[in-house]
C-alpha positions, -999 to 999 in steps of 0.1 A, spaced: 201 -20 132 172 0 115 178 -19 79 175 -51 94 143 -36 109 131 -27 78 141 -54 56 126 -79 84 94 -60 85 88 -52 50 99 -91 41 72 -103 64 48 -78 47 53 -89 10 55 -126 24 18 -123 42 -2 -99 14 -25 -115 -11 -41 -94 -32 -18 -63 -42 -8 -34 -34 -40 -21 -14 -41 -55 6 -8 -44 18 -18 -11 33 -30 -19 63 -6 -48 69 25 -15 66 4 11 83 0 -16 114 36 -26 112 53 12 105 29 33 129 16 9 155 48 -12 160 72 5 153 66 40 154 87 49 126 58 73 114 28 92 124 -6 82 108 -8 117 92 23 106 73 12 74 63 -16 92 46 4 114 28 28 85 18 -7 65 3 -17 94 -12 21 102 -30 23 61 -40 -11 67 -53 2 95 -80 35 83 -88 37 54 -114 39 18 -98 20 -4 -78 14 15 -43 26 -8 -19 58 -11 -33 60 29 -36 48 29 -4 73 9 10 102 29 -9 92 62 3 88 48 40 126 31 43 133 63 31 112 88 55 126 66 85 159 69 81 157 109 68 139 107 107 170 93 124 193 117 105 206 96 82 230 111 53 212 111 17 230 78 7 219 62 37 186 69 32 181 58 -4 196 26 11 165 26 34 141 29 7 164 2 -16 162 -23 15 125 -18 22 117 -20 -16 139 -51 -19 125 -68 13 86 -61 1 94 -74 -30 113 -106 -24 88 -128 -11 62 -125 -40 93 -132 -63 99 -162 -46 70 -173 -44 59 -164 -85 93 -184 -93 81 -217 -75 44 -214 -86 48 -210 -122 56 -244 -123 30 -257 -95 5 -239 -114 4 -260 -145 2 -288 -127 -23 -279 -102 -45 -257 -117 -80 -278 -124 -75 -293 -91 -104 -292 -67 -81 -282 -35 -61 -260 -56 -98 -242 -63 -105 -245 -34 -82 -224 -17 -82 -194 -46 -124 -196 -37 -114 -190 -2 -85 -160 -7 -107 -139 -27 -127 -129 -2 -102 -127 26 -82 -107 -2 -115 -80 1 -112 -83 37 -79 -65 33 -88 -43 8 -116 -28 31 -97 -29 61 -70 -7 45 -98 19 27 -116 21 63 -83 22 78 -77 57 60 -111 76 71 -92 95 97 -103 128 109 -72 138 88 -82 130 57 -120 142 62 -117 177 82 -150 189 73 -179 182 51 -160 190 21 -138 161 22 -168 144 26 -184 155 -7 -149 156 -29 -145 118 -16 -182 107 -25 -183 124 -59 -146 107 -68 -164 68 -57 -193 77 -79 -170 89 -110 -149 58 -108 -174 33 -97 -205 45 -122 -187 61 -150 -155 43 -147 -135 76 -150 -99 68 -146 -77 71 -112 -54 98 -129 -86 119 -134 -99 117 -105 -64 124 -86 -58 156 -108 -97 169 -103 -92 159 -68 -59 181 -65 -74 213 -85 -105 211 -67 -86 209 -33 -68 240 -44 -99 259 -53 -114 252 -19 -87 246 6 
């Protein structure tokens, strides 16, 4: 049954991701184009780049808009499909729920321990780890088709990363200017 599929998959997702929302990419574009097969990786570009513009953290929008997309793919009715994205949302989720409710009170009393900083010193940079993998794992020939892409991409890293313009900037300067050229 495709929502046990999807709760099971997406539960395992939100259980295994440190880090947020961009940790999580490649962790669902492995799990929803490789495995599965429920999408193509053209989609799962357009799905980042849709979670990117709509409010909320992307790998939960992600998520919704994926139960959704698979089960609009199997010809599911338009209830059934909101259920997809409601169980995919819900699974994803869960886990960091969980998990919040049963540290807030380990945290207090662990905190200033050494193995307690210990492990945090080793998940930040295993968190980056994920982060990059996601970032490299969307420079596809279909988000860079020619040397423009290649220019509209470097000019948005160097906005946000030197003058610390904001991500709603550079998405609406990024859609105008993609109209102008494309």
């Amino acid at each position: 049954m495709i929502y046990l599929e999807l709760f099971l998959s997406f539960f395992v997702i939100g259980m295994f991701t440190i880090g947020g929302g961009y940790a999580m990419l490649s962790l669902i574009q492995n799990e929803v184009v490789t495995v599965h097969g429920w999408i193509t990786d053209t989609t799962f570009t357009d799905i980042v780049a849709i979670s990117q513009m709509t409010p909320g953290p992307i790998g939960i929008n992600s998520a919704t808009y994926i139960g959704y997309e698979v089960l609009s793919k199997s010809g599911a009715s338009e209830c059934m499909c909101i259920l997809g994205s409601f169980t995919a949302t819900f699974a994803v989720v869960l886990p960091s729920f969980i998990i919040v409710l049963m540290l807030c009170k380990v945290y207090e009393k662990w905190r200033h321990h050494f193995l307690f900083q210990g492990v945090l010193k080793g998940l930040r940079p295993a968190v980056l780890g994920l982060v990059g993998t996601a970032a490299l794992g969307l420079a596809t020939p279909e988000n860079f088709i020619d040397w423009k892409s290649f220019v509209i991409c470097f000019v948005a890293f160097l906005a946000l990363y030197f003058k610390k313009v904001g991500p709603f900037a550079i998405l609406g300067l990024g859609a105008i200017v993609g109209l102008l050229v494309y």
